[in-house]
C-alpha positions as CSV (number, residue, x, y, z in Angstrom):
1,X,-59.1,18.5,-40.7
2,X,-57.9,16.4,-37.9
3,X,-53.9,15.6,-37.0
4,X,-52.6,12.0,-36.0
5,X,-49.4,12.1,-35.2
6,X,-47.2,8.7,-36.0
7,X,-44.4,10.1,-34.2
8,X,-42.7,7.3,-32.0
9,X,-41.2,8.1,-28.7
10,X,-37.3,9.2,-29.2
11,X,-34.6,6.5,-28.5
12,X,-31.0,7.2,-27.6
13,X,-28.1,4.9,-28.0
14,X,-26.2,4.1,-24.5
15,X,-24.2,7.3,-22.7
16,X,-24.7,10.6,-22.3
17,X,-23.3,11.6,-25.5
18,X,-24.7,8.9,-27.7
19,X,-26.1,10.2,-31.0
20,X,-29.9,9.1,-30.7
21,X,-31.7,6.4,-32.5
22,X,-33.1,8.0,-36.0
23,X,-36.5,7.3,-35.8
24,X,-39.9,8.5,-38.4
25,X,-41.6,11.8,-37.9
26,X,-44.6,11.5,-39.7
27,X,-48.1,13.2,-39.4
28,X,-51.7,12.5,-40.5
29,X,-54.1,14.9,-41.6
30,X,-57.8,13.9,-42.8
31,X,-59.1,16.5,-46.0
32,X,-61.8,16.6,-48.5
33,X,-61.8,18.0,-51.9
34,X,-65.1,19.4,-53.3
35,X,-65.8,18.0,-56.8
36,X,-68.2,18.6,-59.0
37,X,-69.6,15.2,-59.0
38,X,-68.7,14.8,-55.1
39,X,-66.3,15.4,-52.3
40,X,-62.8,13.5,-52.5
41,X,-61.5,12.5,-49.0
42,X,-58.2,11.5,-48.5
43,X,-55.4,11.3,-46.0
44,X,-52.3,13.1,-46.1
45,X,-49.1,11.8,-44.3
46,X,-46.6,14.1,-44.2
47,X,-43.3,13.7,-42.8
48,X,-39.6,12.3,-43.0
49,X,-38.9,7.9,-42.8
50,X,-35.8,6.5,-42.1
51,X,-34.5,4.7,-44.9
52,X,-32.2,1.4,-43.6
53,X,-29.7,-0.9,-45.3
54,X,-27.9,-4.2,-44.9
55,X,-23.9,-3.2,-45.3
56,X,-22.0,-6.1,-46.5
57,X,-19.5,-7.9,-44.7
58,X,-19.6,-9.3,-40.8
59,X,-22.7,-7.0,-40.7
60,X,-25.0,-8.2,-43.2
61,X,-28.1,-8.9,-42.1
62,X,-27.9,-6.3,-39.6
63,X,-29.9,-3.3,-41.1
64,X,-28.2,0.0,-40.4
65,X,-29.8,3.7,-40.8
66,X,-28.4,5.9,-43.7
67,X,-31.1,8.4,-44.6
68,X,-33.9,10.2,-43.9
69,X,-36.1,11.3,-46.6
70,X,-39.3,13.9,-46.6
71,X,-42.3,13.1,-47.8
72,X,-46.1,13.3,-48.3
73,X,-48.2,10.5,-49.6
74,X,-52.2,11.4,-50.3
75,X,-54.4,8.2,-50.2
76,X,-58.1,8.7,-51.0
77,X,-60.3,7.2,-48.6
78,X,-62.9,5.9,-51.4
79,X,-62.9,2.5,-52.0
80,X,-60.8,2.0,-55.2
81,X,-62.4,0.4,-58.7
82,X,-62.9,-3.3,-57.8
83,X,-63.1,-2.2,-54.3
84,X,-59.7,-2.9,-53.2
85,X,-57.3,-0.9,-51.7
86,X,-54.7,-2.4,-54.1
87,X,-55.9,-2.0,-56.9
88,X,-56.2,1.7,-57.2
89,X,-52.4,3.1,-58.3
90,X,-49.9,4.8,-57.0
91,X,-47.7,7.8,-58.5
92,X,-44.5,8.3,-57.3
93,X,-43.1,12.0,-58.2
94,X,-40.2,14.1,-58.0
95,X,-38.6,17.1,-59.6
96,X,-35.0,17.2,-60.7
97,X,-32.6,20.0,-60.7
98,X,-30.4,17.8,-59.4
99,X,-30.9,19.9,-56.6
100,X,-34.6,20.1,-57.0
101,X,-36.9,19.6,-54.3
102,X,-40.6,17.9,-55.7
103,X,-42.0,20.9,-54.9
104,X,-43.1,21.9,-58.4
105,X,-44.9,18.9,-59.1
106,X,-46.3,18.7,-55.7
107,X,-47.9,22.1,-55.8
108,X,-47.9,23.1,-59.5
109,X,-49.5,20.0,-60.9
110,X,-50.1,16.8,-59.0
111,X,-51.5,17.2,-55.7
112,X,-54.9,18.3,-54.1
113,X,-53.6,21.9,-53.4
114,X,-51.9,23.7,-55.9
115,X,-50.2,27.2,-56.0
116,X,-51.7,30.3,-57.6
117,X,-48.2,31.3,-58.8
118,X,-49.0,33.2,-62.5
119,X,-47.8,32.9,-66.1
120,X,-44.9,34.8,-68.3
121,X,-46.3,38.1,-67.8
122,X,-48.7,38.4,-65.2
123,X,-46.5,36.5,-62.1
124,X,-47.9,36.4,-59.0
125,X,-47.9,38.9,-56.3
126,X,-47.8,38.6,-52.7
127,X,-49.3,37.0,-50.6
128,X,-49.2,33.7,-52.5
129,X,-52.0,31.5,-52.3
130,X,-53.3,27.6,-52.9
131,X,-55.9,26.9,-54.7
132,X,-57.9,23.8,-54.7
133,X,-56.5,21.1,-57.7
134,X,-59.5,19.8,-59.0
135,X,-57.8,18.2,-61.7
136,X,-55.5,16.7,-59.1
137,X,-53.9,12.8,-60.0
138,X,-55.6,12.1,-56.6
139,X,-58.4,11.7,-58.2
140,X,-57.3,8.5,-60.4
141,X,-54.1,7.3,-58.1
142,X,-52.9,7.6,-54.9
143,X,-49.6,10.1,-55.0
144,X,-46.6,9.7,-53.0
145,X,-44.1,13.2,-53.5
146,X,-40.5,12.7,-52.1
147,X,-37.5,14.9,-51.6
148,X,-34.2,13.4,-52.9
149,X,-31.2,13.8,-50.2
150,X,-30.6,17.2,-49.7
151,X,-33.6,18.9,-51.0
152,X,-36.7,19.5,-49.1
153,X,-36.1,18.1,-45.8
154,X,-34.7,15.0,-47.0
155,X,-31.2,14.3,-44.8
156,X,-28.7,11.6,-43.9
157,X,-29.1,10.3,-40.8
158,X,-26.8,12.2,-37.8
159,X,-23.5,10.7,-38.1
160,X,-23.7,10.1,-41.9
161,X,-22.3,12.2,-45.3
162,X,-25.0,13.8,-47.7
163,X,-22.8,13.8,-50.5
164,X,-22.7,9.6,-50.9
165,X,-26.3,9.9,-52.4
166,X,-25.4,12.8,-54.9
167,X,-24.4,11.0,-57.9
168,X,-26.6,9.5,-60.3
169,X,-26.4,5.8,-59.1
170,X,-26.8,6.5,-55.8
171,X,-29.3,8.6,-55.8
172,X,-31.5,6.2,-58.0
173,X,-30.7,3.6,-55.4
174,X,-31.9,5.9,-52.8
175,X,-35.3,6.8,-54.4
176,X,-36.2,2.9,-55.7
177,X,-35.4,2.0,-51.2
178,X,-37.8,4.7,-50.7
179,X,-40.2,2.7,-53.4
180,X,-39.7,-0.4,-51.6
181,X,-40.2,0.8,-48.0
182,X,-43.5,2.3,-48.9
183,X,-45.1,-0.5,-50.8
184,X,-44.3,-2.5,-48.0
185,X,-45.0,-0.1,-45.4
186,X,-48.2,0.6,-47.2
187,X,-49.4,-2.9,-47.6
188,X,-49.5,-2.0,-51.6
189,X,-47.6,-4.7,-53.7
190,X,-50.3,-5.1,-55.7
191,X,-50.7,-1.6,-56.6
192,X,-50.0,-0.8,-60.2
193,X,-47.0,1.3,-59.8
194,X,-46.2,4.7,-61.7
195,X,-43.2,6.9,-61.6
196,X,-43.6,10.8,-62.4
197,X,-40.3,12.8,-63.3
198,X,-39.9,16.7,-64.6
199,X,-36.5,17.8,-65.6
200,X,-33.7,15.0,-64.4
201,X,-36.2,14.0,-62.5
202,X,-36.7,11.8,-65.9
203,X,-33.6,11.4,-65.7
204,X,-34.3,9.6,-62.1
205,X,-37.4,8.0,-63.4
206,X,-35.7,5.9,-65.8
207,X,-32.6,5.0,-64.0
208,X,-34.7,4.1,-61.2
209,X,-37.6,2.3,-63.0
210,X,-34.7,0.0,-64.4
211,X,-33.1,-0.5,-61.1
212,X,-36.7,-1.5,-59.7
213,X,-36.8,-4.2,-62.4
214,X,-33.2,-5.2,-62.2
215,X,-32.8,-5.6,-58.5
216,X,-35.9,-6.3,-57.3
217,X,-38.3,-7.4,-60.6
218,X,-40.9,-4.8,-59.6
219,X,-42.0,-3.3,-63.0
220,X,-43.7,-0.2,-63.2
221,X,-47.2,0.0,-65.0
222,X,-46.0,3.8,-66.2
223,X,-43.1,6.3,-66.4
224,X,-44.9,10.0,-67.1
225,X,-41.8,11.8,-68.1
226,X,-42.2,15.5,-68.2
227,X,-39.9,17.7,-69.7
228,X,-37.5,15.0,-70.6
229,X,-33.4,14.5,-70.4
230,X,-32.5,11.0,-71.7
231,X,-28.9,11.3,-72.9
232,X,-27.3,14.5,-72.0
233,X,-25.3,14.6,-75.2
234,X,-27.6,16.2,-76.9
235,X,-28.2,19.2,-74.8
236,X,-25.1,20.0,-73.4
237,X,-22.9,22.2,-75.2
238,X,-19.3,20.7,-75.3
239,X,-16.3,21.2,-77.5
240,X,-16.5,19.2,-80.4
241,X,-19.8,18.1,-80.2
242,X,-22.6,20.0,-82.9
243,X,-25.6,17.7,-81.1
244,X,-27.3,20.5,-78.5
245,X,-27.2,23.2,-81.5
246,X,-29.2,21.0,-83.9
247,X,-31.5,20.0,-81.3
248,X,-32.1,23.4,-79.5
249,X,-33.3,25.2,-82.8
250,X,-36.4,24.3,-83.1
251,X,-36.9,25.6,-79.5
252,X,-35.6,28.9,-80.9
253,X,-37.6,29.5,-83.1
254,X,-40.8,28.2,-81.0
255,X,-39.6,31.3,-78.3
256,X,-38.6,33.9,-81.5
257,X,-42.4,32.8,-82.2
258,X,-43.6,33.7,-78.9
259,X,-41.9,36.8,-79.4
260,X,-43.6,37.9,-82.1
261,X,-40.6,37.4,-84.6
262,X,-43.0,35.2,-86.9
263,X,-46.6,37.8,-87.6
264,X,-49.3,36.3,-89.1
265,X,-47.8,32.0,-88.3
266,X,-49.2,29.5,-86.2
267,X,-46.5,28.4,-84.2
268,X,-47.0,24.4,-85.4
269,X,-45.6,25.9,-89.0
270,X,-42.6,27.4,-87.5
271,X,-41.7,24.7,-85.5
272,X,-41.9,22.2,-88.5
273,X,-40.3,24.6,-90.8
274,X,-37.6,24.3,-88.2
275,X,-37.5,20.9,-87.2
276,X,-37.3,20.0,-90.9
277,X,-34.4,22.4,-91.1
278,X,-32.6,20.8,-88.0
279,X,-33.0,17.2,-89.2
280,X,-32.0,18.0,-92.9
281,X,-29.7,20.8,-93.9
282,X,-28.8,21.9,-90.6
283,X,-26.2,19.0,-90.0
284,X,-24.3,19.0,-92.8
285,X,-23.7,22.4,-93.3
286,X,-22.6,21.8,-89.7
287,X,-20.6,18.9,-90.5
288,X,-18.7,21.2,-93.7
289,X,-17.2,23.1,-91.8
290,X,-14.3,25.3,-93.3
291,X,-15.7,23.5,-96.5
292,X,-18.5,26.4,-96.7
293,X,-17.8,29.1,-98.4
294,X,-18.4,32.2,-97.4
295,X,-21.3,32.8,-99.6
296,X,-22.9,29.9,-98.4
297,X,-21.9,30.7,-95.0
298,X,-23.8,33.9,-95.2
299,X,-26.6,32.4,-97.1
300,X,-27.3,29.9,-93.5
301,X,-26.6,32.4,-91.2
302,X,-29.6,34.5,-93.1
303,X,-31.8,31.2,-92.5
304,X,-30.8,30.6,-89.1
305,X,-31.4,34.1,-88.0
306,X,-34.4,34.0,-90.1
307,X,-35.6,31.3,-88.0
308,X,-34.8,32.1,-84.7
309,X,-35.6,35.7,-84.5
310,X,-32.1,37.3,-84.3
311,X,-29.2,39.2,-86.8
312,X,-27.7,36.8,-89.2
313,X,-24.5,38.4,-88.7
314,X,-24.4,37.5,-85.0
315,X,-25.3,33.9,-86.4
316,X,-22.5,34.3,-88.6
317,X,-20.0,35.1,-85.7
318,X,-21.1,32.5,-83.6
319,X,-19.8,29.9,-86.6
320,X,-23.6,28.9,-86.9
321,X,-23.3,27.7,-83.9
322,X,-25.9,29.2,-81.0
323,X,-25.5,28.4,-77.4
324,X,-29.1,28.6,-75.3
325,X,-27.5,31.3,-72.7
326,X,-26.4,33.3,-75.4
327,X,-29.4,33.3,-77.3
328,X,-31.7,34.2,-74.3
329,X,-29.3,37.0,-73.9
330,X,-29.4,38.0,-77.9
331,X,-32.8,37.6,-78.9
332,X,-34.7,40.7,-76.9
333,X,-31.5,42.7,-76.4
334,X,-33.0,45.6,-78.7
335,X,-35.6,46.0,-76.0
336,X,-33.4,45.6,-73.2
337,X,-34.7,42.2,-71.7
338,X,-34.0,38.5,-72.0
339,X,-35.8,35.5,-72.4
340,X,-36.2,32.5,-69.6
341,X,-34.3,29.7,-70.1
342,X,-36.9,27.3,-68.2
343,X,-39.6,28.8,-70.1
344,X,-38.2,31.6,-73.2
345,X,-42.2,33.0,-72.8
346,X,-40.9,35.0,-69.5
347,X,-38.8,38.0,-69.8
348,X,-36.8,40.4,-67.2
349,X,-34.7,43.7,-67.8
350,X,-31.3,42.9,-68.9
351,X,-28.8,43.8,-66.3
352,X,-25.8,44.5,-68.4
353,X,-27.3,45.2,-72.5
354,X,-23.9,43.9,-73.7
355,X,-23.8,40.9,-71.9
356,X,-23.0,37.7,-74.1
357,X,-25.3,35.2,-71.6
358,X,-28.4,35.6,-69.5
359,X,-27.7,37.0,-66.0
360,X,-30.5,34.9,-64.3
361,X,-33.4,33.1,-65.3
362,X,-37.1,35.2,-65.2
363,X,-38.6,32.4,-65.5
364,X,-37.5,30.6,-62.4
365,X,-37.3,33.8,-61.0
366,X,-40.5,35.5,-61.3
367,X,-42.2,31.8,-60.5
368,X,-40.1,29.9,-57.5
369,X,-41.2,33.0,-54.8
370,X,-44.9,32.0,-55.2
371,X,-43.7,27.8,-54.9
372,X,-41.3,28.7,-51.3
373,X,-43.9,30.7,-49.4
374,X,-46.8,28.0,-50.0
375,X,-44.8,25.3,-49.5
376,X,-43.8,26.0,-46.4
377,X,-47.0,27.3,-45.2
378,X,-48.9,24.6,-46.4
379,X,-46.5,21.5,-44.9
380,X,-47.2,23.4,-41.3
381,X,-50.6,25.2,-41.3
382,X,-52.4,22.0,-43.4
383,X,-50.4,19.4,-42.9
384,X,-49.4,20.2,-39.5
385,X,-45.8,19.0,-40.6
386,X,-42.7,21.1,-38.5
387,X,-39.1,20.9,-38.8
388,X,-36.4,23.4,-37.5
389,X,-34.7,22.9,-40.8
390,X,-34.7,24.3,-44.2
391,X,-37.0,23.3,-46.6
392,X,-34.7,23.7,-49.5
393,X,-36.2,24.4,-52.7
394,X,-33.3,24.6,-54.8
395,X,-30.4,23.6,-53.5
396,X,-26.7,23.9,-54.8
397,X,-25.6,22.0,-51.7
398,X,-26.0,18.5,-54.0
399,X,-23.1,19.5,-56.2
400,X,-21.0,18.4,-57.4
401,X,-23.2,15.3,-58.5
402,X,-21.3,12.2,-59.6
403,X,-21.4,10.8,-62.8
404,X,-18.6,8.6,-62.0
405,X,-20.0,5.4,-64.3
406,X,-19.6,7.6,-67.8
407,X,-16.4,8.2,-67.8
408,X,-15.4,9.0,-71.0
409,X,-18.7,9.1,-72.6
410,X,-22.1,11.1,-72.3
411,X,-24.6,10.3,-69.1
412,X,-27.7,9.0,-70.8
413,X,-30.4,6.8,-69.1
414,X,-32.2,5.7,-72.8
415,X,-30.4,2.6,-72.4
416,X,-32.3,1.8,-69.4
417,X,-35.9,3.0,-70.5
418,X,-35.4,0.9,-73.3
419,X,-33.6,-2.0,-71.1
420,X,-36.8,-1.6,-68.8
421,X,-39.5,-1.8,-72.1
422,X,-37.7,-4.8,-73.5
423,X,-37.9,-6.7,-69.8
424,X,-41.3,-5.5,-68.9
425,X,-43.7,-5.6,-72.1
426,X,-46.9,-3.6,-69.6
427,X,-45.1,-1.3,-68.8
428,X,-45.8,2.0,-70.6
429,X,-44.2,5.9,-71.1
430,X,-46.2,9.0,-71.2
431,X,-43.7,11.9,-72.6
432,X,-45.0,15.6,-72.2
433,X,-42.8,18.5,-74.0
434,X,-43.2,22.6,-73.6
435,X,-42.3,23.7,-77.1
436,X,-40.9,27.1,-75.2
437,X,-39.1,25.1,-72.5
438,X,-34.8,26.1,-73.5
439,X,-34.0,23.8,-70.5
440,X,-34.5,20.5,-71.9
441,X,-35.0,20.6,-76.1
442,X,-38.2,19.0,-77.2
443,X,-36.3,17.8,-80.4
444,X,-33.3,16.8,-78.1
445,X,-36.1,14.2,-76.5
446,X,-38.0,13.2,-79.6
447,X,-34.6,12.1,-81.2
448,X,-33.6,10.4,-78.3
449,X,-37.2,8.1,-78.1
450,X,-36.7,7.5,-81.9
451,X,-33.6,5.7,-81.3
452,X,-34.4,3.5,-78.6
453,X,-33.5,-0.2,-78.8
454,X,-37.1,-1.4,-79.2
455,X,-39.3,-3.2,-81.7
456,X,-40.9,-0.5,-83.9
457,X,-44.4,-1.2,-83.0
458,X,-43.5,-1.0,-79.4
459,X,-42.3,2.7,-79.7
460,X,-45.7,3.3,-81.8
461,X,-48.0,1.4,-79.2
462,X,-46.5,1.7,-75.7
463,X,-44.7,5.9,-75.8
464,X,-47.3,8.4,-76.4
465,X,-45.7,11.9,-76.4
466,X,-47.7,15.1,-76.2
467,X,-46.6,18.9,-76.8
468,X,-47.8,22.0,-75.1
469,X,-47.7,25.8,-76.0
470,X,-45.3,26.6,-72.9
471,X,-42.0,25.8,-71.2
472,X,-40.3,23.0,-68.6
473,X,-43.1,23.8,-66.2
474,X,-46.1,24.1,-68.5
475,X,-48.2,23.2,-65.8
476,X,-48.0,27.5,-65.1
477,X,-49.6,28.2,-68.2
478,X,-53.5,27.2,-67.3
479,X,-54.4,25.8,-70.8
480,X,-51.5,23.5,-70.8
481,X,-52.1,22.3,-67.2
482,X,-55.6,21.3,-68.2
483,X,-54.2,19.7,-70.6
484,X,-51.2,17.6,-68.9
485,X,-53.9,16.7,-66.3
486,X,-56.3,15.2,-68.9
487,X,-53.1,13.4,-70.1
488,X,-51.9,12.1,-67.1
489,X,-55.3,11.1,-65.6
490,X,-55.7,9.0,-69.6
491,X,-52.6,7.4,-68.9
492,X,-53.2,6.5,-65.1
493,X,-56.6,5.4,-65.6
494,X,-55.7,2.7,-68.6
495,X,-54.4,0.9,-66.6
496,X,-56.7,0.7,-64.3
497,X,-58.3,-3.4,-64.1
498,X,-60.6,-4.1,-65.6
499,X,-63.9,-5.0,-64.0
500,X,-64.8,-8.8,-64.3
501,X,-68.3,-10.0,-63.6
């Protein structure tokens, strides 16, 4: 591995105390990857850019530093199909939260290294260790990870606020600037373009995909949407609205399944036992209300609980109604644990047996350890990538996040996917759901899709959506990374040009 440095020489405004000049810190590192059908070679750059803008008024024109954001973009050295730089694609990733740094994708799915970190029941131990990804998107597409503000080592510049990018607008205005600069930084206009999101990093991925198009009529070839949150109506639990419990039992029942509340059933049986139950009966009894009598009140509390693993009579106390946190809590609390909320496969002893919500999350828990010590080893012993700062995983430092354009109503982002579909007819949407993931509802996501304002055969031919036998990272269960790798690398590669004679 060799080191290049791209660091220019520090500038400093005029005086003694003026703030200095923000200016790139960026490193290159030369790697191979040893293939089976031969070595990949690549380049990493690693490192933060500043990010400039034109402020209206007497100063436009002028462009003015507001940000600094972290990342690493691998480029393989190979010549690309049609042997041109620009035609090979690029993927442009990053996780959610918000709060989220792109670690997860970075090092748990995406890039050339990724982390040994375990699965529900056997989590790593120390010392953590990368492994070589040899299923990595590097091998079909260049990959470009970045930090949002705030997370990783992403930062205003000195002088400016954090908290103007943490809102939903700004922030997608922040990552599609960081799109812009590095196409053009890169020389890659030509490149066939693809966002990756997990979490509300779909969330991102849309808005941003749309803003692309919108402002600057760049149009993505692909949106891979992993572990989707389109319209937050339906998952989050709010007085008067019935939306999140219809659309979370299915995911009940998948985790009761995992659970070994269903003996002797494939899990595909449960789930479509329950999703026929959630689509059918389960709104209208719902929707009657005080109307039910207390027969048949007890007569769907005895299916519910049937279907989700727990008493009927808690069902029946809880109205019908089942929150996600409480059910985590409820469903192993006969044998003292709880379930994960990111992934209901992981469990952890219950700190309090009586409590009505999960105290933490095992999954995150038992997993994120393994994702911080590799992280930061890997930026500085691979990478050769320092900073004095924090590489912030997770942070709550984002909050609160703006969602000061839906006012009044729910924050979704399916009017821009389908906004973006209707504008740019290439332009397609790979959807990957973990039937165990309680974070973000497959059924929430599959209602969503179905009601997007598109022609019928362009929601048949253009959004292909796959399922996997884990949670909101299935990537840490090995089957359904093998899986979601195949998927991604059938959806990058379609794209590809074709070759003409």
């Amino acid at each position: 591995m060799n080191a290049e440095s791209t660091t220019p020489a520090p500038e400093t405004g005029k005086g003694a105390d003026a703030t200095p000049v923000p200016e790139d810190n960026l490193v290159t590192t030369l790697h191979s990857l040893a293939l089976a059908d031969g070595p990949l070679d690549y380049t990493a750059t690693a490192g933060t850019v500043v990010l400039r803008e034109e402020p209206e008024g007497e100063e436009y024109g002028r462009a003015t530093a507001y940000a600094e954001l972290f990342s690493v973009s691998y480029v393989a050295s190979a010549p690309a199909p049609g042997g041109s730089e620009a035609a090979r694609p690029v993927v442009f990733a990053f996780n959610g939260g918000p709060g989220a740094s792109t670690v997860w994708l970075h090092l748990g799915l995406l890039g050339p290294r990724r982390v040994d970190a375990g699965d529900a029941g056997s989590p790593a131990a120390p010392p953590h260790r990368l492994l070589d990804n040899d299923e990595t998107i590097l091998r079909h597409a260049d990959l470009v990870v970045v930090d949002a503000m705030t997370t990783g080592y992403s930062r205003p510049v000195p002088g400016q606020k954090p908290d103007r990018h943490h809102g939903l607008a700004a922030d997608r205005d922040l990552i599609a600037s960081f799109v812009i600069d590095w196409l053009t930084r890169n020389q890659r206009w030509t490149s066939p373009i693809y966002l990756a999101g997990e979490s509300y990093g779909t969330t991102r991925a849309s808005a941003v995909a749309a803003h692309l198009m919108d402002r600057y009529y760049v149009a993505v070839a692909g949106i891979a949407l992993v572990s989707p949150v389109l319209d937050f109506g339906t998952i989050r639990f709010t007085e008067g609205n019935d939306r999140p419990y219809v659309h979370y039992l299915p995911t009940y029942a998948a985790i009761a399944h995992a659970h070994g509340k269903h003996e002797e059933r494939l899990l595909q049986d449960v789930v479509d036992e329950a999703e026929a139950f959630a689509e059918q009966e389960y709104p209208a009894l719902l929707a009657a209300g005080l109307r039910l009598s207390p027969e048949q009140k007890l007569e769907a509390a005895a299916r519910i609980g049937s279907l989700i693993g727990v008493d009927p009579d808690w069902v029946e106390r809880a109205d019908l109604r089942v929150e996600h946190q409480a059910y985590l809590a409820e469903l192993l609390r006969d044998q003292g644990l709880v379930a994960g909320r990111i992934d209901g496969r992981f469990t952890a002893p219950a700190g309090d047996g009586n409590a009505a919500t999960m105290e933490t999350d095992p999954s995150i828990d038992q997993l994120a350890p393994a994702y911080t010590a590799t992280i930061n080893q890997y930026l500085r012993r691979e990478l050769d990538f320092t900073s004095d700062v924090v590489y912030e995983i997770m942070s709550a430092r984002v909050h609160p996040w703006s969602y000061k354009d839906f006012e009044g109503r729910a924050v979704e982002v399916a009017s821009d996917l389908a906004r973006l579909l209707r504008k740019s007819p290439h332009t397609r949407v790979l959807v990957s759901h973990g039937y165990h993931d309680a974070a973000t509802p497959f059924h929430a996501s599959e209602h969503v899709l179905a009601q997007l304002a598109i022609p019928r055969e362009d929601f048949a031919e253009r959004i292909r959506i796959e399922y996997y036998e884990a949670g909101h990272m299935m990537y840490c269960h090995e089957p359904s990374r093998l899986a979601l790798s195949q998927h991604l690398a059938e959806f990058v590669g379609a794209a590809e040009p074709e070759m003409v004679d």
